[in-house]
C-alpha positions as CSV (number, residue, x, y, z in Angstrom):
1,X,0.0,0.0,0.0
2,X,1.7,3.8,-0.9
3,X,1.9,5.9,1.4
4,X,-0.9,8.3,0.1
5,X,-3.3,5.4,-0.1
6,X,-2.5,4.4,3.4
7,X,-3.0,8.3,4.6
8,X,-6.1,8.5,2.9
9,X,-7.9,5.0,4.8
10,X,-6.2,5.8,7.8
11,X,-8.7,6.4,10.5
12,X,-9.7,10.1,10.9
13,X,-8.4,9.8,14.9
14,X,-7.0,13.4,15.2
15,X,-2.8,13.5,14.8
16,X,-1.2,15.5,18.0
17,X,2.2,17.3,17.2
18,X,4.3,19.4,19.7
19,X,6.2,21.7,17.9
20,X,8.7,24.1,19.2
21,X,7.3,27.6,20.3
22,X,10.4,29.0,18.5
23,X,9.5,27.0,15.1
24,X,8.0,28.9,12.1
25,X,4.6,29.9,12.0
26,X,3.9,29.1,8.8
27,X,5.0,25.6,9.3
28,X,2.3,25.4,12.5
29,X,-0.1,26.9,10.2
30,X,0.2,24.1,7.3
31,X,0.2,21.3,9.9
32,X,-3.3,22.7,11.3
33,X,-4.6,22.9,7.5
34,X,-3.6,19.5,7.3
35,X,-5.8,18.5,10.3
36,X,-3.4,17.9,13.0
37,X,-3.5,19.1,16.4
38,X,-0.9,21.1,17.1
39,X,0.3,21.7,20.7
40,X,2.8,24.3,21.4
41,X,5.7,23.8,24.2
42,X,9.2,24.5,24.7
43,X,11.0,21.4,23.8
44,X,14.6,20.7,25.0
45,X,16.0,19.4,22.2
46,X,14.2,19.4,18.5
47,X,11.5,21.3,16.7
48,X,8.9,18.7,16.4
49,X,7.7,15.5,18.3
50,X,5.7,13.4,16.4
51,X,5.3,10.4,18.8
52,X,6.7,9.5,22.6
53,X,9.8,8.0,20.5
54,X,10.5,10.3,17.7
55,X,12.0,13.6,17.3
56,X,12.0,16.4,14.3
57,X,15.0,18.9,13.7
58,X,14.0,21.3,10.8
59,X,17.0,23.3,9.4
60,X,17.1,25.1,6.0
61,X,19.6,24.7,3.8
62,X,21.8,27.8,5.2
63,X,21.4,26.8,8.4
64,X,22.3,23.0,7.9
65,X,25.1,23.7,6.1
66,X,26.4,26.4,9.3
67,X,26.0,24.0,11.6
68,X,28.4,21.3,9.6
69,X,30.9,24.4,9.6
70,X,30.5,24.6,13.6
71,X,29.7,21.1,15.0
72,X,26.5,22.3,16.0
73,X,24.5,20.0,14.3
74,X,26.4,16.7,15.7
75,X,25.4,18.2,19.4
76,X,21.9,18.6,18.6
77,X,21.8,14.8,17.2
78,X,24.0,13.8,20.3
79,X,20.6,15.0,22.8
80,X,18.2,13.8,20.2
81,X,19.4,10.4,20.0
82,X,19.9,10.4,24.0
83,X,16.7,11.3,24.3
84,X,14.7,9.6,21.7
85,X,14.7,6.4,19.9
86,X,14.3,8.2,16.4
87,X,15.6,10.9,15.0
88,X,15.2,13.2,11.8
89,X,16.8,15.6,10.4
90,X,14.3,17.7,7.7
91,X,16.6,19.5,5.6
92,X,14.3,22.3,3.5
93,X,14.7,24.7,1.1
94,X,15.9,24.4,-2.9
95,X,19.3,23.8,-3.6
96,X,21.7,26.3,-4.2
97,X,25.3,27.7,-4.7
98,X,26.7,24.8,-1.5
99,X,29.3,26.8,0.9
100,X,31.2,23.8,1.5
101,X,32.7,21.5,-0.3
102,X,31.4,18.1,-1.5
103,X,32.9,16.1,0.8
104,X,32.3,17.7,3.4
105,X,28.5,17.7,2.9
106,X,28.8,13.6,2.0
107,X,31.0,13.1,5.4
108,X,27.8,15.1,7.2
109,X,25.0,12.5,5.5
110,X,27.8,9.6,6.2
111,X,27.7,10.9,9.8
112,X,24.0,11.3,10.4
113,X,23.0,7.8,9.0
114,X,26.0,5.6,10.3
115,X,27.2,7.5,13.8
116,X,24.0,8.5,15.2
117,X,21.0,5.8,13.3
118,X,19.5,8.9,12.1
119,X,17.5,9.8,9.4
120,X,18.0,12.7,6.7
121,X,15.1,14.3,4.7
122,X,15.6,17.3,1.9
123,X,12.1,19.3,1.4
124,X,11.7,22.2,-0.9
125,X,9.3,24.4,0.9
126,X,7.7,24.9,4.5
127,X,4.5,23.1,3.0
128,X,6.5,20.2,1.8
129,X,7.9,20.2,5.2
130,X,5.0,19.9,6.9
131,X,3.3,16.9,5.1
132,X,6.8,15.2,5.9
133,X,5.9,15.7,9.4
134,X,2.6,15.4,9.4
135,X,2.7,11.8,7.6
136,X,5.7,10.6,9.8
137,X,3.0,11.4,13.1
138,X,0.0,10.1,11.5
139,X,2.2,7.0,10.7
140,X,3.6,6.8,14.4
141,X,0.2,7.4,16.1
142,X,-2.1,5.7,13.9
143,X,-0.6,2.4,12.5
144,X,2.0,2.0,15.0
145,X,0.0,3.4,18.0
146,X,2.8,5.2,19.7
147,X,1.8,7.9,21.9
148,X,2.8,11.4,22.1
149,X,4.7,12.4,25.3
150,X,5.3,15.4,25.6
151,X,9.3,15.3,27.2
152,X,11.4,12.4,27.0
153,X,12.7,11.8,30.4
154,X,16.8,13.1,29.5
155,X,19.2,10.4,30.4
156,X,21.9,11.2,32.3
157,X,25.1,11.4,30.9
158,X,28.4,9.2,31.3
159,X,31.7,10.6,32.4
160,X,32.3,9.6,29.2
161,X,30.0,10.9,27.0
162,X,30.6,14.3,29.0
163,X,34.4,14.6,28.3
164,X,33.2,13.6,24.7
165,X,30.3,16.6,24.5
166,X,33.3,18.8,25.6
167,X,36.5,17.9,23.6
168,X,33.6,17.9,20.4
169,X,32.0,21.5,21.4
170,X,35.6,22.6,19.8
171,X,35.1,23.9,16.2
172,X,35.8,20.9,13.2
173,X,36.2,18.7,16.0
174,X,33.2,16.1,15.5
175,X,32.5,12.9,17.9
176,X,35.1,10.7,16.1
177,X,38.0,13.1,16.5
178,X,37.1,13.5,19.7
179,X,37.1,10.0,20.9
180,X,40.6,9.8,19.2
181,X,41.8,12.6,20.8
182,X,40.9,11.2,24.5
183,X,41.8,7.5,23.3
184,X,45.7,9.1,22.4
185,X,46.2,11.7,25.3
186,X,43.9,10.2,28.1
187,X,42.2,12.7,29.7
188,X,41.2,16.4,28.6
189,X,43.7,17.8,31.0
190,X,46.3,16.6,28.7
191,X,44.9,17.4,25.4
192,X,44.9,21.2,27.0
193,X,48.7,20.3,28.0
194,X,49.7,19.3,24.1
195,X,52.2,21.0,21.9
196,X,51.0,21.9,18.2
197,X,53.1,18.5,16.9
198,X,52.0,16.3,19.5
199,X,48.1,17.1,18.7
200,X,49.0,16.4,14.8
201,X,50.2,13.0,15.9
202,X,46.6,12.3,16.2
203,X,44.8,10.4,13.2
204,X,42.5,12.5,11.3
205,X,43.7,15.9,13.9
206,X,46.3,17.4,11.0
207,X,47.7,20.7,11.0
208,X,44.3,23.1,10.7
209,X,42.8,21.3,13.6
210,X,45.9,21.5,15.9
211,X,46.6,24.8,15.7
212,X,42.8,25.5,16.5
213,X,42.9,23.2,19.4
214,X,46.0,24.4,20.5
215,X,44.8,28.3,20.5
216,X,41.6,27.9,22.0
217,X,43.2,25.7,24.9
218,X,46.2,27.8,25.6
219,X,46.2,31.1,24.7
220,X,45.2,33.8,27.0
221,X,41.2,35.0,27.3
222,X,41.0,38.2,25.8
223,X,38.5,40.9,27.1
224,X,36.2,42.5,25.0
225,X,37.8,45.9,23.5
């Protein structure tokens, strides 16, 4: 059965959706139009919650590709998937002129799917968006039955995972890199205490990604002028 035969014989039980209060208004708007009941809530980590075990990140195509560039996006799928079972990532907007290169945005996809069991969507408008989100809750809450919780109950983290979180929160330093870096020093403290040369010795760290951990880490805080 497709998908829009399936939507169409579904049940007419009303789809809930919590979306973000910060999310776009035209996106709330489309979901109502579509007939879902939209509740909205400041979530702690995503845009949209479509069922007690999945959770929605909307980005458009600027943003997405900024938050490669800082390692902003591999935090926000670090919480989701500590949070929730699922995860999405609803990438909207046409394509354009890309700001970085190729690889990079390949390496990004690579990451999402294989690193973090996530899933990546591209949508070309806000409407588009919104029947993506409306069909993954309708899916959820209707043929699977899974309910809509508001909050996921947030695990607590591993000393682990929290020297990880910190050692990644440095720019172009993803999750992997930062694993290497506290598998081949030890501990954080000594990454800190790490010359240039010894933080190349790293695999994957190279010369770019030295010198910027190296800066950040040793030089002196600067006030504001």
């Amino acid at each position: 059965m497709s998908l829009q035969t399936f939507l169409e014989k579904a049940p007419s039980r009303k789809v809930e959706i919590v979306a973000d209060c910060r999310e776009d208004p035209d996106i709330i708007m489309y979901l109502k139009e579509l007939d879902a009941d939209v509740k909205i809530e400041t979530l702690p980590v995503g845009d949209f919650l479509t069922s007690s075990e999945t959770i929605i990140e909307r980005k458009t195509r600027e943003d997405f590709e900024n938050s490669i560039i800082d390692g902003r996006l591999f935090k926000q799928l670090e919480n989701m998937k500590l949070n929730y079972k699922n995860a999405v990532i609803i990438v909207e907007g046409p394509k354009g002129e890309e700001r970085i290169r190729k690889e990079a945005l390949l390496g990004a996809y690579a990451s999402i799917i294989t690193d973090y069991n996530a899933a990546v969507f591209f949508t070309q408008n806000k409407f588009r968006t919104a029947e993506l989100i409306f069909a993954i809750a309708k899916h959820e809450q209707i043929a699977e039955k899974r309910p809509l919780r508001l909050f996921a109950k947030r695990k607590a983290l591993t000393l682990r995972e929290q020297q990880i979180m910190l050692v990644e929160s440095i720019p172009l330093i993803g999750r992997k890199k930062a694993e290497a870096l506290l598998e081949h020093f030890g501990s954080i403290k000594k990454i800190a205490n790490a010359s240039q040369k010894e933080l190349c010795e790293v695999e994957g760290i190279g010369e770019k990604r030295a010198k910027i951990i190296f800066n950040i880490l040793s030089k002196k805080f600067k006030k504001e002028e």
